[in-house]
Backbone bond lengths (Angstrom), bond angles and torsions (degrees), N, CA, C in turn:
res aa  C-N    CA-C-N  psi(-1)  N-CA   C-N-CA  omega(-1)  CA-C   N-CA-C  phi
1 X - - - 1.462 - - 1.546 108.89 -
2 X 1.243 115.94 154.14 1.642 132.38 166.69 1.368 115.07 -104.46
3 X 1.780 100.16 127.12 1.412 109.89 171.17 1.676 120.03 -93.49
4 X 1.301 93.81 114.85 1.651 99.28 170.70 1.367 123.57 1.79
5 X 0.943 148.86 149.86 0.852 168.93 -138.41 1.764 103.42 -135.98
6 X 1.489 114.03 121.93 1.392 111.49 -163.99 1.355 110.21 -80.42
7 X 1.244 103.34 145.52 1.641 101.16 178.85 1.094 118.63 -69.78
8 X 1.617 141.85 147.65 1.460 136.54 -174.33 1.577 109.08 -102.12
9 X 1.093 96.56 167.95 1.797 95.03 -168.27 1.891 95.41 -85.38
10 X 1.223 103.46 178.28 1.286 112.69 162.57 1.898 127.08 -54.55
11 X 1.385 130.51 100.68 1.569 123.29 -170.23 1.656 106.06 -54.04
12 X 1.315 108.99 146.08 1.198 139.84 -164.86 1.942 103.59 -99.29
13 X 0.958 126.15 91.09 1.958 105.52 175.37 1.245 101.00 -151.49
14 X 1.318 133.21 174.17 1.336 128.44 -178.95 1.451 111.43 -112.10
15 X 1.011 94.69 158.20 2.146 97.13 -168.22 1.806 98.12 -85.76
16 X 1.184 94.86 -178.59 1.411 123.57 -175.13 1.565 109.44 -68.43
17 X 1.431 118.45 -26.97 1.599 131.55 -154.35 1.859 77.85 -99.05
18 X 1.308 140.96 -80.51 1.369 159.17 179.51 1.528 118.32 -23.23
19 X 1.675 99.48 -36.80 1.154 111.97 178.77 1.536 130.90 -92.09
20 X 1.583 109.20 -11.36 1.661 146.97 -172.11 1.762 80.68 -100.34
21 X 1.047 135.37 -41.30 1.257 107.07 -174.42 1.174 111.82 -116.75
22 X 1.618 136.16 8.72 1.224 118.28 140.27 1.887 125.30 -47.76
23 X 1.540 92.91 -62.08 1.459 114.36 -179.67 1.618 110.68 -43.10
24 X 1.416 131.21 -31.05 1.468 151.41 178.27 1.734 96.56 -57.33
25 X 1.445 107.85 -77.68 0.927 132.42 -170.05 1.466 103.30 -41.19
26 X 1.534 121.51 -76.39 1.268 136.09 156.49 1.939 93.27 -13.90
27 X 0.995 110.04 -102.13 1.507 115.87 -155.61 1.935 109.06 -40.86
28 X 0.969 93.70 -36.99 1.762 102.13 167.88 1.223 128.89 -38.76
29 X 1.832 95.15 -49.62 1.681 120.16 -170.96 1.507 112.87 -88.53
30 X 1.505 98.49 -15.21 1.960 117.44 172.12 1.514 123.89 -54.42
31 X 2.010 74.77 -61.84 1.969 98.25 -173.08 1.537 102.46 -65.30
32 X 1.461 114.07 -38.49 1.729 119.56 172.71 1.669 105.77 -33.31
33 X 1.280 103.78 -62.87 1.635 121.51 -151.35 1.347 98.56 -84.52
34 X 1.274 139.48 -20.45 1.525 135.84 176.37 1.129 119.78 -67.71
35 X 1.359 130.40 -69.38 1.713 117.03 160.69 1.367 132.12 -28.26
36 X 2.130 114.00 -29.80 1.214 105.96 -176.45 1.233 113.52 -85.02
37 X 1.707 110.97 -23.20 1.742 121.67 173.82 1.879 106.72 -56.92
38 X 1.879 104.19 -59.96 1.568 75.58 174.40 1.179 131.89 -80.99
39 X 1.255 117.45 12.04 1.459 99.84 173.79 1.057 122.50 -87.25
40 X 1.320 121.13 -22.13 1.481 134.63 174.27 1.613 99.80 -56.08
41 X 1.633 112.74 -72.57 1.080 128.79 161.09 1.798 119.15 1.20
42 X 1.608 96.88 -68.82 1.417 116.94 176.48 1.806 107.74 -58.34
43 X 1.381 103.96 -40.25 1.705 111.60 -161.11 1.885 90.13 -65.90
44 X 1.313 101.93 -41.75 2.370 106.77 -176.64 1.637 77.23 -49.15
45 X 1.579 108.76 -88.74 0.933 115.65 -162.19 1.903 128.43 -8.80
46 X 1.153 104.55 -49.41 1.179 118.36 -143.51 2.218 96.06 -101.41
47 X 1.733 83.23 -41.61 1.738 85.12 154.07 1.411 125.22 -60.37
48 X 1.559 132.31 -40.88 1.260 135.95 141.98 1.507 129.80 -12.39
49 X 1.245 75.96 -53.33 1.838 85.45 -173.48 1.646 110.06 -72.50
50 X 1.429 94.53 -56.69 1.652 98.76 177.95 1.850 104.92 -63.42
51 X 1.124 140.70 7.25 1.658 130.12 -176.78 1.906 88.77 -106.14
52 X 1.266 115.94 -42.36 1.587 127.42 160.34 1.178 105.35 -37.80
53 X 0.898 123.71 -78.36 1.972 128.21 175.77 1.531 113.90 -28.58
54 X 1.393 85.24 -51.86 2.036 91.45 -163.54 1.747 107.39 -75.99
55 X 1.486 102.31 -35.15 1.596 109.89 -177.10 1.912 98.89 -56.60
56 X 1.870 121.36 -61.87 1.596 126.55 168.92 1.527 103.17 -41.04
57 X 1.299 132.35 -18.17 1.160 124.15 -172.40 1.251 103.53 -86.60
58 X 1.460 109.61 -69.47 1.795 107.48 -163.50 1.585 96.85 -59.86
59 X 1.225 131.95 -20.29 1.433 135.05 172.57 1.412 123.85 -43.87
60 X 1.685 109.91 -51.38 1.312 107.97 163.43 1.019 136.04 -96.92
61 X 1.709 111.11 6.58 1.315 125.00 153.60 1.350 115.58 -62.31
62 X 1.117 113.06 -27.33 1.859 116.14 -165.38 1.752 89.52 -91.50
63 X 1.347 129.94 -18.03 1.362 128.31 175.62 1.084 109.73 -74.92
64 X 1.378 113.04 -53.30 1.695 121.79 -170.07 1.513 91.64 -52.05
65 X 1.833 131.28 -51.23 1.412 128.28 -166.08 1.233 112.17 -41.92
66 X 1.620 104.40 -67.19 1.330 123.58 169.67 1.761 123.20 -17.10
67 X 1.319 77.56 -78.01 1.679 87.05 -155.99 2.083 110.13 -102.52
68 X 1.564 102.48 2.07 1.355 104.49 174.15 1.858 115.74 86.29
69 X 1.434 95.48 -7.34 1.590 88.62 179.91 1.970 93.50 -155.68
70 X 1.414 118.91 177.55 1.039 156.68 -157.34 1.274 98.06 -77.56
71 X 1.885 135.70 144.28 1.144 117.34 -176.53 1.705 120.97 -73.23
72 X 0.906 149.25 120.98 1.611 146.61 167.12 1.755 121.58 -17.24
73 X 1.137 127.85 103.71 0.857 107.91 173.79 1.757 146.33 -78.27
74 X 1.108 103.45 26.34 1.750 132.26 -169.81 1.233 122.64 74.02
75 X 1.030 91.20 -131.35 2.103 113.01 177.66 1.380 136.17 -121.68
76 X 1.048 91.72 -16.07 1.855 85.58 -177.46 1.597 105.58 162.48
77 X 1.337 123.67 133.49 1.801 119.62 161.50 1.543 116.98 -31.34
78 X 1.357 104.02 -30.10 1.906 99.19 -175.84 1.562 107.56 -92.45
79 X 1.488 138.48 13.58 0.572 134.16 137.76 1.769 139.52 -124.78
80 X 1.668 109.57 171.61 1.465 102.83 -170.03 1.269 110.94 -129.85
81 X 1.638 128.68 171.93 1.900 133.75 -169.83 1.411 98.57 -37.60
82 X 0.774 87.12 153.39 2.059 107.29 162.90 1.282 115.02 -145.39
83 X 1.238 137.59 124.89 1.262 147.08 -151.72 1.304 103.07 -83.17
84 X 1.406 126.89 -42.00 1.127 131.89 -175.12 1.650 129.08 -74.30
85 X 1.405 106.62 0.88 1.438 129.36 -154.96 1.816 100.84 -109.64
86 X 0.704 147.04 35.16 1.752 143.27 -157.32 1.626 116.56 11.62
87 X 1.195 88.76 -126.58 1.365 79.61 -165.86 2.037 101.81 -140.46
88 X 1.291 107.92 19.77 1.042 131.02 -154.39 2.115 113.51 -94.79
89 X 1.332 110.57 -138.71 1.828 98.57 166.82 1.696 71.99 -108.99
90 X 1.180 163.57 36.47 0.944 148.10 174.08 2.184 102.65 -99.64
91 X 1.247 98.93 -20.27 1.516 109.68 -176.79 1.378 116.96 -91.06
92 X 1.514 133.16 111.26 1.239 147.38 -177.66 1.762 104.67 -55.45
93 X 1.489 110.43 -37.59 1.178 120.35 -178.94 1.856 117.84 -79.58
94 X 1.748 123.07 138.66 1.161 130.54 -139.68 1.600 97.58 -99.25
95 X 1.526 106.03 -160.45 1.596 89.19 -172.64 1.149 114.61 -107.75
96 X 1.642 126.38 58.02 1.355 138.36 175.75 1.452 91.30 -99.69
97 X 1.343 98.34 -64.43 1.690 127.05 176.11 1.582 121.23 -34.87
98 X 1.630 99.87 -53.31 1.320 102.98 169.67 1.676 113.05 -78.36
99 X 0.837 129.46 -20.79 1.731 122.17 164.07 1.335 125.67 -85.83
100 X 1.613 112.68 17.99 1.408 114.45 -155.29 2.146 84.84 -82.73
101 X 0.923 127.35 -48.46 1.872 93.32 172.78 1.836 129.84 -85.90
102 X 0.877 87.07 13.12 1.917 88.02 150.09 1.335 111.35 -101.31
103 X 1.386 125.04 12.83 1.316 126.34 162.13 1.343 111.78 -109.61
104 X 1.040 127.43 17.53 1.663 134.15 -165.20 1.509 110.66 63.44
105 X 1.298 114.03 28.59 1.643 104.98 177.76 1.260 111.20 -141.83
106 X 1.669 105.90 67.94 1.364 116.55 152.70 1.258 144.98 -55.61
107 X 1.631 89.63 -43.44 1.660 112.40 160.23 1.743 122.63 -41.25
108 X 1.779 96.41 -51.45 1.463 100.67 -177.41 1.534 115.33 -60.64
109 X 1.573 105.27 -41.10 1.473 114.66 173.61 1.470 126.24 -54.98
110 X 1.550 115.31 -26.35 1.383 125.93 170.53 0.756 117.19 -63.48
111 X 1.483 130.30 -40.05 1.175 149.13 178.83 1.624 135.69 -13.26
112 X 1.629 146.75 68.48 1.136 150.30 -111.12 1.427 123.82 26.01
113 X 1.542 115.62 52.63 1.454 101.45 140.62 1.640 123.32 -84.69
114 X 1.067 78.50 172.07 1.465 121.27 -169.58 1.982 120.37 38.27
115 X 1.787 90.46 30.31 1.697 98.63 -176.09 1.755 103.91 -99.06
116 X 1.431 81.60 156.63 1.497 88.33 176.53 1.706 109.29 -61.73
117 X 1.584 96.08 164.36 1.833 110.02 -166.16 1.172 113.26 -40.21
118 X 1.917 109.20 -49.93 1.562 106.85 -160.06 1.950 96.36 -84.31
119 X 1.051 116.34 -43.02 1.656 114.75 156.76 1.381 135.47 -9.43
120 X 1.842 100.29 -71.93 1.520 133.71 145.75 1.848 108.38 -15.72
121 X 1.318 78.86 -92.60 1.608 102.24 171.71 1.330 118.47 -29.94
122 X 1.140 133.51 -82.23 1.409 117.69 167.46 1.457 142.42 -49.48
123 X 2.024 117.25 -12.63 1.041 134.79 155.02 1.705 111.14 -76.47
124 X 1.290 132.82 -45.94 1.286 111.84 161.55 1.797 128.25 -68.89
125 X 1.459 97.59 -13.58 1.921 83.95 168.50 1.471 116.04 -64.55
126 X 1.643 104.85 -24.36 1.563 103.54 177.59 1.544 119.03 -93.44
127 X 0.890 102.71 -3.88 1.821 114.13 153.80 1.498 115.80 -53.69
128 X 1.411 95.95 -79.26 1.558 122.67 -179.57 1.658 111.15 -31.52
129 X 1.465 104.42 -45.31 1.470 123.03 -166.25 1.855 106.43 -88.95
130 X 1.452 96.99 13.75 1.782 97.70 -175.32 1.547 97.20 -95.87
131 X 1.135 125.18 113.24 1.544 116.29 160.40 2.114 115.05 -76.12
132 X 1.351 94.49 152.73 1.466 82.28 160.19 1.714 113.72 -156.36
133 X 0.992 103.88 137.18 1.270 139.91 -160.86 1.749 99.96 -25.56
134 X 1.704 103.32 -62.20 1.481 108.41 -178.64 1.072 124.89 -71.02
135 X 1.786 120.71 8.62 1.801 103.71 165.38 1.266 87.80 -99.88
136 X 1.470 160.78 -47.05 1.055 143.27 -169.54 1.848 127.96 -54.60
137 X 0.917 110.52 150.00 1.650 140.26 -158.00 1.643 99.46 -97.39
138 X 1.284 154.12 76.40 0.912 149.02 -148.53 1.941 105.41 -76.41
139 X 1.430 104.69 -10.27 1.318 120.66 -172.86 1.596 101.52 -65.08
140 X 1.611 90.02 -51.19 1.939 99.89 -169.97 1.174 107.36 -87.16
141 X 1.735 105.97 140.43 1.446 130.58 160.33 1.717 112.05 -31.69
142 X 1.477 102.90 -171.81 1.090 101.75 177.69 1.848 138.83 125.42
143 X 1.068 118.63 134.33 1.286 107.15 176.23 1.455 132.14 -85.43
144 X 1.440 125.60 151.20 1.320 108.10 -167.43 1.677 117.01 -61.25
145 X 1.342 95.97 -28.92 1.430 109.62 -164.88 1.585 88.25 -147.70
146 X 1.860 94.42 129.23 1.433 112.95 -169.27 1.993 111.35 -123.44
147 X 0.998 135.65 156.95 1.089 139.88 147.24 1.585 122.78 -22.17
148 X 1.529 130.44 114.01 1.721 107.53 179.99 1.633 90.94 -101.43
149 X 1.188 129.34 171.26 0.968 151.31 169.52 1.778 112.86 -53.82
150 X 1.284 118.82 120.18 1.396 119.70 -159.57 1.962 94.27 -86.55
151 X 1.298 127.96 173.58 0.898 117.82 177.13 1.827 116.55 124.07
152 X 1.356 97.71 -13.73 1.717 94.21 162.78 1.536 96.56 122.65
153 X 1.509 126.32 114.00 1.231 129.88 157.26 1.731 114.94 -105.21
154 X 1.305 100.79 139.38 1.874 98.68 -168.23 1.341 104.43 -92.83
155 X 1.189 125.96 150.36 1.519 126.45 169.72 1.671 88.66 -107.79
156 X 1.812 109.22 164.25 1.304 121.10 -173.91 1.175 114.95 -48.71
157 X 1.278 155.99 -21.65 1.227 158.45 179.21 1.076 115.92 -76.50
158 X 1.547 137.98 -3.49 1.325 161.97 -84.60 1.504 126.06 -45.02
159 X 1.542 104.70 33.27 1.357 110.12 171.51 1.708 116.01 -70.73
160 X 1.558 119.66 164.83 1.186 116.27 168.37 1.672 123.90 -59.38
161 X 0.786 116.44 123.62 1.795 124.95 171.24 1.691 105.87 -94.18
162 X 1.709 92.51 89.93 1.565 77.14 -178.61 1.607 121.28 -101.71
163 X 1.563 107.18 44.95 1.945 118.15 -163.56 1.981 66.58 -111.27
164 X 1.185 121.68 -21.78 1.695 101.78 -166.43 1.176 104.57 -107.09
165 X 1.436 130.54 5.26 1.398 130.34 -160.58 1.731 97.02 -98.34
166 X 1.906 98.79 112.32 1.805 112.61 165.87 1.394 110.88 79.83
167 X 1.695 119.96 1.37 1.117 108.79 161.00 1.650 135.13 -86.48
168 X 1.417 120.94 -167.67 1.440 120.73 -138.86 1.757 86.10 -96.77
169 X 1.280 109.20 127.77 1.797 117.38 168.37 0.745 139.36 -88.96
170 X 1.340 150.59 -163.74 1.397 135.24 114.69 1.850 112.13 -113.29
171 X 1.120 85.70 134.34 1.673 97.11 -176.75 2.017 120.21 -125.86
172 X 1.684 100.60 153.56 0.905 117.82 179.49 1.339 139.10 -61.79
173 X 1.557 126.95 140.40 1.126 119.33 -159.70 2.021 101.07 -105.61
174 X 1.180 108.45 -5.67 1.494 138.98 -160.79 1.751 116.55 -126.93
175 X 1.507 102.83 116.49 1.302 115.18 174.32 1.442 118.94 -106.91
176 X 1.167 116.47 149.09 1.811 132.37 158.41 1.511 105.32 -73.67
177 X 1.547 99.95 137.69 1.640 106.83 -174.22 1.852 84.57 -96.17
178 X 1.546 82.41 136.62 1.940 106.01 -172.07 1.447 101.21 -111.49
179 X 2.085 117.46 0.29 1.058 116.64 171.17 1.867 123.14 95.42
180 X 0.912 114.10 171.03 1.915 126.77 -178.46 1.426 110.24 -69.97
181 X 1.450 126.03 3.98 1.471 99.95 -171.64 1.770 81.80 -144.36
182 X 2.029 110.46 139.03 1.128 121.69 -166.27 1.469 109.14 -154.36
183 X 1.131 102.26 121.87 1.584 107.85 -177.02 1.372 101.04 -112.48
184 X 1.656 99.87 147.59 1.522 117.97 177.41 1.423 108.60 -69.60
185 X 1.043 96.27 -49.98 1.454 105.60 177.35 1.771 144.50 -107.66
186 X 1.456 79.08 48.33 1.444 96.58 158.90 1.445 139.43 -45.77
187 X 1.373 122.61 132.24 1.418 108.92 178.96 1.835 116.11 -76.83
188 X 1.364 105.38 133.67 1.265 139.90 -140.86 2.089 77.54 -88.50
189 X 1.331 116.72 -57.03 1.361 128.89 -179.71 1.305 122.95 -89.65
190 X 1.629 128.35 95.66 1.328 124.98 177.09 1.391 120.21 -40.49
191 X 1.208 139.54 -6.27 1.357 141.27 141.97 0.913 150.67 -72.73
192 X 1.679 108.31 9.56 1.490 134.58 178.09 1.276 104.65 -84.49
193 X 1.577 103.99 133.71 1.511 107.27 -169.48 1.765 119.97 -83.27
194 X 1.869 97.54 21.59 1.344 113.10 166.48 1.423 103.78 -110.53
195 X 1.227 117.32 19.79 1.745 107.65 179.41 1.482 101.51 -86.85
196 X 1.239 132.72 -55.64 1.325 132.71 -171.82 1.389 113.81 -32.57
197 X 1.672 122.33 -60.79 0.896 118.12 -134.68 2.059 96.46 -93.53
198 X 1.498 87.78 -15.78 1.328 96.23 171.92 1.400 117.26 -86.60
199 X 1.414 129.02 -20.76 1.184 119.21 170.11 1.416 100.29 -63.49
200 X 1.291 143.85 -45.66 1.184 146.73 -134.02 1.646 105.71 -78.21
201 X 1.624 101.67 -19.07 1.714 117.98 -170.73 1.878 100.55 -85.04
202 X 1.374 130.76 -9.42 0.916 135.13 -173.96 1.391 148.02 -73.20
203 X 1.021 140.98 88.63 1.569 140.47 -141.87 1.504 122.14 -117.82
204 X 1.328 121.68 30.85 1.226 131.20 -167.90 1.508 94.79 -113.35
205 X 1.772 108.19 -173.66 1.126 126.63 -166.83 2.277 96.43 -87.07
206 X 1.087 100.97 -35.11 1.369 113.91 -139.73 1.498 97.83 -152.04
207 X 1.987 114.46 93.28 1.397 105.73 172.55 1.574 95.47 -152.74
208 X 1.356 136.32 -175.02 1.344 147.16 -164.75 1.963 97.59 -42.15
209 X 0.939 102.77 127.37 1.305 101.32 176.20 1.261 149.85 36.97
210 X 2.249 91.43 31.02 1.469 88.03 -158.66 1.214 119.93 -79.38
211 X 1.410 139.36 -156.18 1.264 138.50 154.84 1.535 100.85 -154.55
212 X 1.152 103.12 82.84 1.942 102.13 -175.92 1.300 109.94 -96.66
213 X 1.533 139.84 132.86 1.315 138.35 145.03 1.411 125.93 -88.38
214 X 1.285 107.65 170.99 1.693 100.40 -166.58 1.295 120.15 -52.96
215 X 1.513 115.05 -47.62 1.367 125.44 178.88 1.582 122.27 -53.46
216 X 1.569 97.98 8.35 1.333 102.63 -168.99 1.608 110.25 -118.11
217 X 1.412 110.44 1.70 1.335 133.01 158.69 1.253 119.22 -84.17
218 X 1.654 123.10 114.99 1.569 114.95 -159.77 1.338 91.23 -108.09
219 X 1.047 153.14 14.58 1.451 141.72 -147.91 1.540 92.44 -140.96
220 X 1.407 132.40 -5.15 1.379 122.45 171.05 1.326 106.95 90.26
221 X 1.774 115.99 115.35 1.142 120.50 165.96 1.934 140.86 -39.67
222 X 1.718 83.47 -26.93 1.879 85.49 177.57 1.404 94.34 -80.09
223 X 1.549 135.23 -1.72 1.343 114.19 -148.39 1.486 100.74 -128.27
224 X 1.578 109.61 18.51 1.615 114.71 -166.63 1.640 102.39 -129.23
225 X 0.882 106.71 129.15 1.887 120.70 179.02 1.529 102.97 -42.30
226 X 0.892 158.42 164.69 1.302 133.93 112.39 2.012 127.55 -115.15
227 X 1.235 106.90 -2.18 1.087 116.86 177.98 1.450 115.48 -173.37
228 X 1.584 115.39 121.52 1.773 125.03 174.85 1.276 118.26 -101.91
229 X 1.175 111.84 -171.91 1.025 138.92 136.02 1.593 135.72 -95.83
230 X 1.751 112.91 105.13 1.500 131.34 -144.13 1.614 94.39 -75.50
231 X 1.290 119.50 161.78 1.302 136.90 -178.21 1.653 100.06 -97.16
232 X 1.054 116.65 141.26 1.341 130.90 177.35 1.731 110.06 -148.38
233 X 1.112 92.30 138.19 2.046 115.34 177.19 1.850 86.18 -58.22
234 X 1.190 122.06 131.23 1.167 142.02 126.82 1.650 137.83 -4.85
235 X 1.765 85.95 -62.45 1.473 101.19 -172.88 1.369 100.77 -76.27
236 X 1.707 134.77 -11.81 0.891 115.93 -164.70 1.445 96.91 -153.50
237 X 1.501 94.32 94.06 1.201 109.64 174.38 1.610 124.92 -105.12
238 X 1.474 96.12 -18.87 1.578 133.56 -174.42 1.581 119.03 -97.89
239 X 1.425 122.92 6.66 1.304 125.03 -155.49 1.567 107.83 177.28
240 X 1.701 114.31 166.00 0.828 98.71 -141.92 1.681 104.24 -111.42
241 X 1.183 104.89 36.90 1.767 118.61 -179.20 1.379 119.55 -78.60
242 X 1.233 133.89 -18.87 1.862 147.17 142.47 1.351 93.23 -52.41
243 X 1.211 103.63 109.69 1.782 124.88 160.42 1.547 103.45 -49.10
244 X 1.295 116.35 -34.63 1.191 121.65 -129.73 2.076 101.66 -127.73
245 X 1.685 90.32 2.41 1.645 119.92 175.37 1.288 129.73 -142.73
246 X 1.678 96.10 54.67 1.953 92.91 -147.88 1.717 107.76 -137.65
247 X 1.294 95.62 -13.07 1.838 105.02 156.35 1.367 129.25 -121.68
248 X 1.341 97.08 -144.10 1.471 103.53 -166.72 1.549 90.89 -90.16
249 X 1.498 103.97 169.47 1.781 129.39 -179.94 1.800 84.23 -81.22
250 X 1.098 127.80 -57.63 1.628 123.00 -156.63 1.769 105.36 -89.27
251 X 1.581 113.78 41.96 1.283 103.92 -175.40 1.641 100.51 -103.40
252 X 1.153 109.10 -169.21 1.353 97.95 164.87 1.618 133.46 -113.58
253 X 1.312 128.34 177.23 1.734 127.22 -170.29 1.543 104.54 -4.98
254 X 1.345 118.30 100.97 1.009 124.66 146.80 1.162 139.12 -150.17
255 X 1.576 145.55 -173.68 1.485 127.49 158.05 1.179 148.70 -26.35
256 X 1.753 97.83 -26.29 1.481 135.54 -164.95 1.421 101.74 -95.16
257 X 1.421 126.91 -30.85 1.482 125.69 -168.86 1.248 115.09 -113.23
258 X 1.796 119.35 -25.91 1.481 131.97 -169.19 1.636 100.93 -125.16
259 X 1.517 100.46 173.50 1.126 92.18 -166.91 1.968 82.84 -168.96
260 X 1.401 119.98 140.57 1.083 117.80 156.01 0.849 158.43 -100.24
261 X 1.449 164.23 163.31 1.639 144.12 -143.89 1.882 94.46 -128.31
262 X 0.936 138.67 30.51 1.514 147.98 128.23 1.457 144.62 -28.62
263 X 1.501 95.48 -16.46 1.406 105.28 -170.62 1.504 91.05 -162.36
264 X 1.357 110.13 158.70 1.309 126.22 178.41 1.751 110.94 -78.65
265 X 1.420 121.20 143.06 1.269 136.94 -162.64 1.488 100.54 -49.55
266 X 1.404 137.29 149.02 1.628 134.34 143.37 1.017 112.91 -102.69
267 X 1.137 95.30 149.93 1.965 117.58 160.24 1.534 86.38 -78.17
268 X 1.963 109.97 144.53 1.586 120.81 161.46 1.353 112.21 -48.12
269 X 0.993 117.08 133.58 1.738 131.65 168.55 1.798 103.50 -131.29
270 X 1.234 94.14 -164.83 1.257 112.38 -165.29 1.539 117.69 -88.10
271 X 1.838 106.65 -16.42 1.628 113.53 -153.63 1.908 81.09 -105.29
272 X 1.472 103.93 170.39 1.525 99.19 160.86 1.421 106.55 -104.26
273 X 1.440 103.99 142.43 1.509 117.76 163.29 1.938 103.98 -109.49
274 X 1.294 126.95 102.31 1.192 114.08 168.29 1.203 140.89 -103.13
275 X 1.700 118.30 38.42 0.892 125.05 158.14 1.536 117.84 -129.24
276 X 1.373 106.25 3.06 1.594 111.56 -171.36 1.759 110.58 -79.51
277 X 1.311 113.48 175.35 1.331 130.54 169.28 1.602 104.51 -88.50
278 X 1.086 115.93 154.78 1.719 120.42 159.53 1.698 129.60 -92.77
């Protein structure tokens, strides 16, 4: 014989109405919690940036030890480091370049000495093309490696280098304060027999060929910038239309490396400011 078959209780599931407002609820408690994730997010971020600052800092503190003064800021946007050049106004290259081994990147700094030009040349395209972690802004967008501005990069001899001319970089998110006083028309070539008299107008940490020591700061070290975070256009974070975002980190005095204390800091927008802080 067969025993019945037990009766089952009533099924247990949730309806269609129960389940529309779990999922509600859920998405409610999401959009809640998303602003507080990035903002936190933003707060790493933004701690990042400021530990970036302090690392370029003790960096050119360990320069100033070194060598008694402030790193040099080179020669000109059309040109970049040269290994063979010290570290002096004698170096085309700015003061990323000149601090590149108090950042652990001595190696990079070695980088084509003592090779012949076209040699050179192909050892600094792979310079150029080194990103590193501590000039970047973890806040800002961006590619690792961007477009520089085509148009002629000089090697120390000041001929054209055209293995470096419009290729892809890596660039800085961080400027040297070059100080309160800024001319439009600066000479572009430290051999212009208007550079002198214009270097001489200069009061920053870090400008065309400087070589500043402390004693040469009248306004008091707690009371002098020495390194930001640079303002950059928005729209062009990826390319090379920011005057002021358009080469390499290891080039020399330019928009890209300096920055002046003239105007009050921006948040990125859309317009260019190319001399401001960010």
């Amino acid at each position: 014989m067969f025993k019945a078959a037990a009766r089952r209780g009533p099924v247990r599931a949730f309806t269609l109405v129960e389940l529309l407002v779990v999922i509600t609820i859920i998405g409610i408690l999401v959009s809640l919690l998303l602003p507080a994730v990035q903002a936190a997010r933003e707060a790493s971020r933004q701690t990042q940036c400021q530990n970036n600052l302090k690392q370029l800092a003790l960096a050119i503190d360990n320069h100033l030890s070194s060598s008694e003064r402030y790193p040099s800021n080179g020669w000109g946007h059309y040109y970049i480091g040269d290994p063979d050049y010290g570290t002096d106004d004698r170096q085309p290259g700015g003061w990323i370049y000149n601090i590149l081994p108090y950042i652990e990147q001595q190696s990079l700094r070695e980088k084509g000495r003592g090779m012949a030009p076209a040699a050179k040349s192909q050892a600094m395209l792979n310079v150029v093309q080194s990103p590193l972690i501590v000039v970047r802004c973890p806040s800002r967008g961006g590619a690792i490696l961007a477009p520089s501005r085509p148009g002629g990069v000089f090697n120390s001899s000041g001929q054209v280098d055209s293995v470096l001319d419009g290729v892809l970089v890596a660039r800085s998110d961080y400027a040297i304060n070059e100080g309160d006083f800024y001319l439009t028309t600066a000479p572009i070539d430290p051999k212009s027999p208007t550079w002198t008299t214009y270097n001489k107008q200069m009061n920053g940490i870090g400008y065309q060929r400087s070589q500043v020591r402390p004693a040469m700061i009248q306004d008091g070290l707690s009371q002098t910038y020495l390194i930001g975070e640079k303002f950059v256009s928005r729209l062009y974070y990826d390319d090379w239309s920011d005057l002021g975002h358009d080469q390499s980190m290891f080039s020399g005095d330019s928009f890209d490396v300096g920055r002046w204390v003239i105007g009050t800091p921006l948040q990125d927008c859309d317009e260019p400011y190319l001399t401001s802080y960010g």
